[in-house]
N, C-alpha and C positions, 0 to 999 in steps of 0.2 A: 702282593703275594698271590700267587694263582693257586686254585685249590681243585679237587673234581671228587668226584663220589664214584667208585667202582662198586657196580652192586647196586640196583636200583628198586628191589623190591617191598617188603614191610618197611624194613629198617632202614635199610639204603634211601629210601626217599625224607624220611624224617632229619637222615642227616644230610639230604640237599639241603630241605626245607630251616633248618639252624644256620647251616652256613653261609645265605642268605639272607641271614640279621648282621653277620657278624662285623665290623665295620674295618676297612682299610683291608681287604681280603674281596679276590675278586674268583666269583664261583664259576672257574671256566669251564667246567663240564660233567656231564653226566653219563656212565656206561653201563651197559646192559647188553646180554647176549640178545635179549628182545626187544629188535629196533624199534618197535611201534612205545615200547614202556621205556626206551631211554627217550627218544622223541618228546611223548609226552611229558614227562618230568621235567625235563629239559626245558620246555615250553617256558613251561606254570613257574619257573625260577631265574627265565633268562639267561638258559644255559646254552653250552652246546651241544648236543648228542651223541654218541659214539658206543659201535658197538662192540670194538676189538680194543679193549683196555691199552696195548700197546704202542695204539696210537696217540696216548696222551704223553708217552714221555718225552724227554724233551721241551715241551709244552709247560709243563706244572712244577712248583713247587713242594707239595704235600698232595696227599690222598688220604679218603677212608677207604677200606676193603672192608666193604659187605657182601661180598658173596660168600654162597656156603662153606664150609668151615674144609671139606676137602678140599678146595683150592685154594685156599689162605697162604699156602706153601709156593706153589710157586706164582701166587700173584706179583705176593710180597716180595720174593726175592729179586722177581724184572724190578721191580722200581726201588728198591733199595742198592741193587747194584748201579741202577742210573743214579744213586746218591739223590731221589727223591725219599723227602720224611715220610712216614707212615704211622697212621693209626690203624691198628688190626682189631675188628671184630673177635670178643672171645666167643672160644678158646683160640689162643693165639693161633697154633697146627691141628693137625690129628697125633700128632707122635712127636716125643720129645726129642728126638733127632733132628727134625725137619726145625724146630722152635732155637733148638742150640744152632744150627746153621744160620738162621736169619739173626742171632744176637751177635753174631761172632759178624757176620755183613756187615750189620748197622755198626756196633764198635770201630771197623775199621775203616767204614766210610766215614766215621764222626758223624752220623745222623739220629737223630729222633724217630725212636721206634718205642711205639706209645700200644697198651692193652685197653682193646673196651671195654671193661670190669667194672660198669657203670654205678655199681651202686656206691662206689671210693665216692662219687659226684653228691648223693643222696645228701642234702641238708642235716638230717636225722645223724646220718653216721659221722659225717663231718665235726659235730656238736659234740656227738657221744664219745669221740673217741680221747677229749679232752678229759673227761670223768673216770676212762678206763687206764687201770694203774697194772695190774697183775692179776687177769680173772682166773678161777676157783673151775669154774663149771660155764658152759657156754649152750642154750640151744636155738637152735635156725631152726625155722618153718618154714619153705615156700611152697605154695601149694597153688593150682590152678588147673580150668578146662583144659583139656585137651584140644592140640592143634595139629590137621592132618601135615600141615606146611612144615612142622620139624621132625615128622615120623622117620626120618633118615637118620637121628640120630637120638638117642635117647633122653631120660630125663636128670643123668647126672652131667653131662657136658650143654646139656640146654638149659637147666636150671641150677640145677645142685652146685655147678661152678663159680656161679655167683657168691655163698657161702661159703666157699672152701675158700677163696680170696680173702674176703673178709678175715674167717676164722684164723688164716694164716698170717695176718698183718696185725691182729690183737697177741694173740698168742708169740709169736716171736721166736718161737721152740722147736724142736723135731722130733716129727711122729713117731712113740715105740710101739704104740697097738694101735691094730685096725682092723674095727668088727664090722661086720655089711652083712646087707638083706634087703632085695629086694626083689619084683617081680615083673613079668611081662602080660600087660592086662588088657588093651586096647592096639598094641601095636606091634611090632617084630621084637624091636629092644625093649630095656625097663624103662616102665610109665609109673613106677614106683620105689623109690630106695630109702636105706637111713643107713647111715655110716656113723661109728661111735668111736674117735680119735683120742689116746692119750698121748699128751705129751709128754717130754722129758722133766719139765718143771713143773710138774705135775697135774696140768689145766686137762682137764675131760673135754672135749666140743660133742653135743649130739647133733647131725645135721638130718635134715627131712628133707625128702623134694617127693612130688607126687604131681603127676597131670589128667590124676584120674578125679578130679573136684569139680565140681560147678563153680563154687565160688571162689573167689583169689585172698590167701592170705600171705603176705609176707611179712613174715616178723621174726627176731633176735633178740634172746633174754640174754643179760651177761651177772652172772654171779663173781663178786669180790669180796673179799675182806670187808665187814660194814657197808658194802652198796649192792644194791642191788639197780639192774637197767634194764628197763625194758624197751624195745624201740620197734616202729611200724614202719617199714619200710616205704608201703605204700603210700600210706597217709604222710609219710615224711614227721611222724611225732614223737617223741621223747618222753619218757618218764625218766626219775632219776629217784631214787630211796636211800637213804642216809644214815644211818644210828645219830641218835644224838648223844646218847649216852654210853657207856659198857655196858650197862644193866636196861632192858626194855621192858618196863612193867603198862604201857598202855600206846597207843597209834602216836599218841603226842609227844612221844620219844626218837621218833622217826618224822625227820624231815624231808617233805616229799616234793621236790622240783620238776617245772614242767615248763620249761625253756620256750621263751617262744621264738620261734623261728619260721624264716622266711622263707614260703613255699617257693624252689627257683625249679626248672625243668633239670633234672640232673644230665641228660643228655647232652645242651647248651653250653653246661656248667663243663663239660669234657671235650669239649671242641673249645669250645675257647682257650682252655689250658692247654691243647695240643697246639693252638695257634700259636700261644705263647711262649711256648717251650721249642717250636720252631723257631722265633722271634728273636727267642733269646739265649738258646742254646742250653735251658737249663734240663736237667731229667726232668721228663712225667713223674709224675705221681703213681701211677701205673707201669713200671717198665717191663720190657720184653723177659726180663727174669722174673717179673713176679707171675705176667701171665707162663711163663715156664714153670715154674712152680707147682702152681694151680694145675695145671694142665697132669702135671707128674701123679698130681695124687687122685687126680680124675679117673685117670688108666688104671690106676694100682686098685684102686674100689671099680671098673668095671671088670678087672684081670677076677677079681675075689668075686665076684657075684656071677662071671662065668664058672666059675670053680666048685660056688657051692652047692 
């Protein structure tokens, strides 16, 4: 199977760099508006270089599209109408028009069209989502420096997406409220937001993203019936809390689990599964509807946070 990376920059090169572990897959190329950085990447993996994406079709079997999130629309669609598979960097478009056009593509070509919603990959979430039954209350944190490299687009479609996926595949529900507030503090868009979802079955999620931090926190508390879970995205670690009893008269009535698990790159863990689900023709774990999804309620809290 031939594969190539479109989109050679931060990210774009890390998934040369994966797909060049991967075994029985051969990483035929790498593209880039900037011939000197497809070149080089290229090099350092054994690839070919290219600077006009369109010359790979024909050529490949699958792709990643890592270029920025405006052309995601019509990268994806030249190569899904060549009935090449893709994996699409999230957010899958800019607009859920553009996202429903490429689902309705790939269904018809029968091809794999997979979301990079990397943290589904996280060991942490993988673990915890075994433990989660029906949660009560949900809050996300992700927080970190500011990068001049995504000032194009703000902090709910560069980070806060990430948690809305999540939130949306625990919970299972659909949104009846949705409160937002956020601000613009370092860049043109919001560099800070928090959105407070209920849903129909009654689960609250509060979500945070902020890129006004020095330090990086990413973590996910889920509240249920008897448990309680706490999970570090970053660190890839678990806690889990438990009642032992109906009545809690002291810590030794709550039993506290701390899973251990094995630190894997989540990145890796998501390319291998697009290999395979190429391979085998089975859905991602991620599909173009879920990044449809996410994306839907992206806009609906940046629609409210222009409005307020």
């Amino acid at each position: 199977m031939k594969v190539a990376v479109v989109g050679a920059g931060s990210l774009g090169q890390h998934h040369t760099r994966v797909y060049s572990t991967i075994p029985d897959i051969e990483l035929f190329g790498v593209c880039d508006v900037d011939k000197k950085r497809s070149e080089k990447i290229a090099k350092n993996f054994n690839a070919q270089p290219f600077s006009d994406y369109k010359e790979l079709i024909g050529k490949v079997d699958a792709v990643s599209i890592v270029v920025p999130t405006p052309l995601h629309y019509a990268v994806a669609k030249d190569f899904l109408n060549a009935g090449i598979h893709c994996l699409v960097e999230k957010p899958i478009t800019d607009n859920v028009l553009h996202a429903e056009e490429l689902l309705k593509i790939a269904t018809e070509k029968n091809i794999i069209l997979q979301i990079g919603h990397i943290e589904r990959f996280n060991t942490a979430v993988i673990e915890a989502q075994k433990h989660i039954k029906s949660p009560k209350f949900i809050e996300a944190q992700r927080l970190g420096p500011y990068d001049p490299r995504v000032a194009h687009i703000g902090v709910v479609m560069d980070l806060m997406i990430h948690d809305i996926d999540i939130v949306l595949t625990l919970v299972n529900s659909k949104i009846m409220q949705m409160d937002v507030i956020g601000a613009k503090v370092l860049s043109q868009n919001e560099d800070i937001a928090n959105v407070r979802l209920k849903f129909e079955n009654g689960c609250v999620a509060n979500i945070s993203a902020s890129r006004v931090s020095l330090d990086k926190f990413r973590k996910i508390r889920i509240f249920q019936d008897d448990t309680y879970i706490s999970l570090d995205y970053a660190g890839q670690s678990l806690k889990i809390y438990k009642k032992k009893s109906d009545v809690i008269t002291s810590m030794s009535d709550i039993n506290i689990l701390k899973p251990k698990l094995k630190t894997e790159e989540p990145l890796k863990r998501e390319l291998e599964h697009f290999i395979n689900c190429v391979k085998t023709g089975k859905p991602p774990l991620v599909t173009g509807e879920h990044g449809r999804d996410a994306l839907s309620v992206a806009i609906e809290i940046l629609k409210k946070l222009k409005n307020n």
